[in-house]
N, C-alpha and C positions, 0 to 999 in steps of 0.2 A: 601472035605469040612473042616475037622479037619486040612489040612494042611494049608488054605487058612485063618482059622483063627487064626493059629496060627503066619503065615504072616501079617497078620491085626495088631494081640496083637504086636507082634515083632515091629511092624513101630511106634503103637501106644508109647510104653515103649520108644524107641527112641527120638519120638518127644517130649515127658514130661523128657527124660534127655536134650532135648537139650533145652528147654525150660528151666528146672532149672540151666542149666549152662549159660544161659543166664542171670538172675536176679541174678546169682551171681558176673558177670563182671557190670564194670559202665565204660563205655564208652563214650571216649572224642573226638570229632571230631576234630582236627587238622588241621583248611583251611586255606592255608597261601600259601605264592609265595616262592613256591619253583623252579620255571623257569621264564623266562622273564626278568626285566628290576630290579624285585623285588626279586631276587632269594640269593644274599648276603642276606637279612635283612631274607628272607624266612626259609634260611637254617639254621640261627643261632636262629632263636626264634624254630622252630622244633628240634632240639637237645636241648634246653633249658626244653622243654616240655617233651621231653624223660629222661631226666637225671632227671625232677622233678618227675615222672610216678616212676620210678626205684625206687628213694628215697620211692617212698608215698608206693608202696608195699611191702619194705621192714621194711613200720613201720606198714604194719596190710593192709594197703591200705584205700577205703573211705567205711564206715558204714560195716567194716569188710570183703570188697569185694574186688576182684584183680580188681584193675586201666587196661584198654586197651586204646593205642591213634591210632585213625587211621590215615591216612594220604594222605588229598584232594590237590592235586597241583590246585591251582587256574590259574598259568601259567601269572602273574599279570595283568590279563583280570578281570573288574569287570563284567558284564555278568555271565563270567562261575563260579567266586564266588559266586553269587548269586545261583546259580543253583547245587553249592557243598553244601554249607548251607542247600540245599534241603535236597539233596543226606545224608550229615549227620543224620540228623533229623532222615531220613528216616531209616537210617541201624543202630538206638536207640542210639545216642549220645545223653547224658544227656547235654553236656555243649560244649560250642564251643570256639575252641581256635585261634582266629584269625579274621581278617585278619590283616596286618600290613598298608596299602598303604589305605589313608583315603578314596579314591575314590569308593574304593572296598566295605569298611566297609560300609559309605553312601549305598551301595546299598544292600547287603547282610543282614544290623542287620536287617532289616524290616523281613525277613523268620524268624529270630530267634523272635523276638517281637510277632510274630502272631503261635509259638508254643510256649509262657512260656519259651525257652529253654536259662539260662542265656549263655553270649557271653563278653569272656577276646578278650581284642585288645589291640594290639601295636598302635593302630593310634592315631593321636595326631592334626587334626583336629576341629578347636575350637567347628563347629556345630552337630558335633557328640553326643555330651552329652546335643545339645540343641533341638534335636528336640523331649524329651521326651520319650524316649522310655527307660521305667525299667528296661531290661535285659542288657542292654549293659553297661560293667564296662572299665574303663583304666586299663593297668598295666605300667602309667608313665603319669605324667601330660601333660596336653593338653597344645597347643599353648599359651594359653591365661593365662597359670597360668607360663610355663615357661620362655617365650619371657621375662617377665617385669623384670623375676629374673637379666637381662644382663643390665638392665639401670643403675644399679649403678656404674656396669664396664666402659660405655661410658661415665658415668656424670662425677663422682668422681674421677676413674681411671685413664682414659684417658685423661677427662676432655673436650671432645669433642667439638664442635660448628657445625663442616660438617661432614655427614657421609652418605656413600652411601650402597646401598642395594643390591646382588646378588641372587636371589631365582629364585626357579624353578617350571613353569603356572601349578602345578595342585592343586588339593585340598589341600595335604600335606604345600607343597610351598605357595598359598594365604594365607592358615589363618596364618601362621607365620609374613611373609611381612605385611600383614595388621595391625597384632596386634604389629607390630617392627614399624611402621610408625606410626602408634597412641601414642605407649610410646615416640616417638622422640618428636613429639610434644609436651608432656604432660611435657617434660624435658626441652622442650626450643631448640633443636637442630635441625639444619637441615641436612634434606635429599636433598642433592644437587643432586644425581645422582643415577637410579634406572633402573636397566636391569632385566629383564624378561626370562628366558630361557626354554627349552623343554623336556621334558622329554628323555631320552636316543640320549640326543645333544653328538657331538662328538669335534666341532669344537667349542673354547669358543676365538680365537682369538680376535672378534670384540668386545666380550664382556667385557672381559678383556680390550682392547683398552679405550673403553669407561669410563669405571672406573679411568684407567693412565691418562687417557684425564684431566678429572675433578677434579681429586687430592684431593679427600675426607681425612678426618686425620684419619677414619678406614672404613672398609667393613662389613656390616653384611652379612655370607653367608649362605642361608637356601634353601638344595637340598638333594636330596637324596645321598645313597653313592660314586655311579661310577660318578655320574655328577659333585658330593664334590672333587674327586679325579681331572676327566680332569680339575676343573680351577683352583685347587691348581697349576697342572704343568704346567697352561699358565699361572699362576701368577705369578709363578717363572721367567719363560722363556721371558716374557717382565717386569721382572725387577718391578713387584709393592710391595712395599716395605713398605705401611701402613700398620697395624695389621688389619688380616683376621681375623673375632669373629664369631664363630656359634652359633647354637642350635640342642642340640643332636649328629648331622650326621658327624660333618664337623674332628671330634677327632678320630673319631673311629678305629680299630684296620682294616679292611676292607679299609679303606681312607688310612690310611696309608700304607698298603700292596701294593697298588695301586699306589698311590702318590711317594711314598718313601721322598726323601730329601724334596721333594717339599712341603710336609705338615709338615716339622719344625717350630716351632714358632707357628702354628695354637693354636689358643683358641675358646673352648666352654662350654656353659654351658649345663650341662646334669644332665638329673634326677636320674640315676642310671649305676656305671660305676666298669667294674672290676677290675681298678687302683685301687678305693676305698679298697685296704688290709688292711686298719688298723680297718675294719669292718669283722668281724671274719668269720660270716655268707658267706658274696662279697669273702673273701681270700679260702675260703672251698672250696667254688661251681667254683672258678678260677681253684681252684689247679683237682677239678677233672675233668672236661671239657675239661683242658689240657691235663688230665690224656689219655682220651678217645678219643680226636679230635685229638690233636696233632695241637692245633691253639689255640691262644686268641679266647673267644669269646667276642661278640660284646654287648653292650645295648640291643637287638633284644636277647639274648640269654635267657638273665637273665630277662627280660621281660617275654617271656615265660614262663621260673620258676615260677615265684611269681604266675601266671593265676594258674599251675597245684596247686599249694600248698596253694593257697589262696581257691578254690574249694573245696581242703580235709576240711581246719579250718572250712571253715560257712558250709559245709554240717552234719559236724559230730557234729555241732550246732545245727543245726535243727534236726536232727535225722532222716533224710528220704528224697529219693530221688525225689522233690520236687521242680518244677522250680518258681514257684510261691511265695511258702514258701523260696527260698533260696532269691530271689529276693528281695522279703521285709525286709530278715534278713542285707542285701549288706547297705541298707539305713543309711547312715551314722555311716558307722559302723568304728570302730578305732581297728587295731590291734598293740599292743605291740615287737617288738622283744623280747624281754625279755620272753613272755610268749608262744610268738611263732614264734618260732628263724627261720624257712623257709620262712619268710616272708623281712628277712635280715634287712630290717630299719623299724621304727615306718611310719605303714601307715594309714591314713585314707581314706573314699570314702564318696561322698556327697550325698544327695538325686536324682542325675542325672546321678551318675556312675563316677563323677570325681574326681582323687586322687590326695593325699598332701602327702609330705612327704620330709624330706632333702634330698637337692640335692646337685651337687659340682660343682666346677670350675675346665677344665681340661686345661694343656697344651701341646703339643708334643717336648718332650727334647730329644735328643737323638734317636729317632725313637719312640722315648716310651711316649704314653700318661701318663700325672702327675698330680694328682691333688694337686692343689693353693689355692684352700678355699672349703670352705663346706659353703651351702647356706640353711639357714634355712627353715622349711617347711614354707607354707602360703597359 
């Protein structure tokens, strides 16, 4: 009898240690595409997310607790995102870090909305931040704030009259195209010529064709990054010769690894980029990424940063691990660099979850993306 409750006590004293080492972790759930179609953008926001985890517990961590990130491969299946969101929640992630691929987000933020639990995303998706739901933040402007940033390249620059459009059928791909074919008009320009492509297309001959066909005086190209790659190297390879302009994808260190010559000259506008050195904060978190990867990292990296370290700033504001409390604190809220330098540039977020803040203009020189202007926030 005395042994068996001494067995009892023993199990009991364990489970109240493993219970208090539990409330002393705060745990991040990390769902993101680390296989499939979405596994370049997946891998480089997930190491973004760990280098920022490192940083935050080596400064104390959040509300004096050790940061833990777990790590849900979505497999760039929205379904089974959906069902990691769960899974998250479930194994006490305070906060979710992902997904990147808009399609996914569309369907996943809904588990985090209906537990309070906020939710950083890479996607960039215009209706994301429209359908209302509190918990879900950007960590990079949406379609619709950074599409318009590139009219003044086509109007002013360029000087445009015909321009044709290459994007890719998903969620990602529409609201870019859509909100690129609105500014055109609103500019006065036409879209002469508009191809449609597929997600994990292989073959962009005709599409490319069709573009040479029509002889537009530039390309908007909004795709993901292996799709950004194959039509840079059919764009090469029949000889189209207008300026390719993206948003986001089309510069990235990923495209280019991919691409190689064939995404020289490529332009895009992007919201936050590791070219940007002469941004002390972007030149730090470059040099140690490099340090540890042994690769550039991508937009997708340094996206993930700002989610872990924008989570430490408004929770140690609120003073308590709080999805509700942190949510309302998110409400238009404005952080400084200056005051809090992991945050790399002056960001703000709206009452919808959508962020402002300077962006740049990149180009590929040398194999090396550069950036050619800094583009104010708005």
């Amino acid at each position: 009898m005395v042994r068996k409750y001494l067995i009892a006590l023993s199990a009991g004293i364990c489970a109240m240690a493993g219970t208090a080492f539990a409330e002393d972790v705060v745990k991040l759930g990390t769902v993101v595409e680390l296989s499939g179609p979405g596994a370049p953008a997946g891998t480089n926001w997930r190491d973004g997310v760990n280098l920022a985890v490192a940083e935050v517990n080596e400064a104390g961590g959040i509300l004096g607790k050790k940061v833990e990130a777990v790590e849900y491969d979505t497999q760039t299946d929205p379904q089974i995102s959906r069902a990691l969101v769960q899974k998250a929640i479930d194994d006490g992630a305070f906060a979710i870090m992902g997904t990147i691929y808009s399609g996914s987000t569309l369907v996943n933020m809904l588990v985090a909305q209906q537990n309070s639990i906020p939710q950083f995303v890479g996607s960039e998706a215009p209706n994301i931040v429209e359908k209302g739901n509190p918990f879900v933040f950007r960590t990079s402007s949406g379609a619709q704030k950074g599409v318009p940033a590139l009219t003044p390249y086509f109007k002013d620059t360029l000087k445009a009259k015909k321009v044709g459009v290459a994007w890719l059928n998903n969620e990602f791909g529409k609201g870019g195209h859509d909100v690129f074919v609105e500014e055109m008009k609103k500019a006065g320009i036409d879209v002469i010529v508009d191809v449609a492509s597929e997600q994990a297309q292989t073959d962009y001959a005709a599409d490319v064709a069709k573009l040479k066909q029509a002889n537009p005086e530039a390309v908007f190209v909004y795709m993901n990054q292996e799709e950004s790659a194959r039509f840079l190297i059919e764009a090469k390879k029949q000889g189209l010769t207008m300026p390719l302009i993206g948003e986001v994808t089309l510069t990235e260190a990923k495209v280019i690894d991919l691409a190689k010559d064939a995404a020289e000259g490529a332009i895009a506008h992007v919201g936050i980029t590791a070219s940007a050195t002469e941004v002390p904060g972007i030149a730090e978190f470059t040099r140690k990424f490099e340090e540890i990867h042994k690769r550039k990292p991508t937009h997708d990296a340094l996206k993930g940063y700002v989610g872990v370290w924008t989570t430490k700033y408004v929770t140690d504001m609120i003073g308590e691990l709080d999805g509700e409390a942190f949510a309302e604190k998110m409400k238009n809220l404005c952080l400084k660099a200056a005051d809090y330098p992991k945050i790399l540039l002056d960001t703000c977020w709206d009452d919808r979850g959508e962020m402002s803040r300077p962006s740049f203009m990149v180009q590929v020189k040398d194999g090396t993306p550069v950036v050619i202007d800094t583009v104010p926030a708005n």
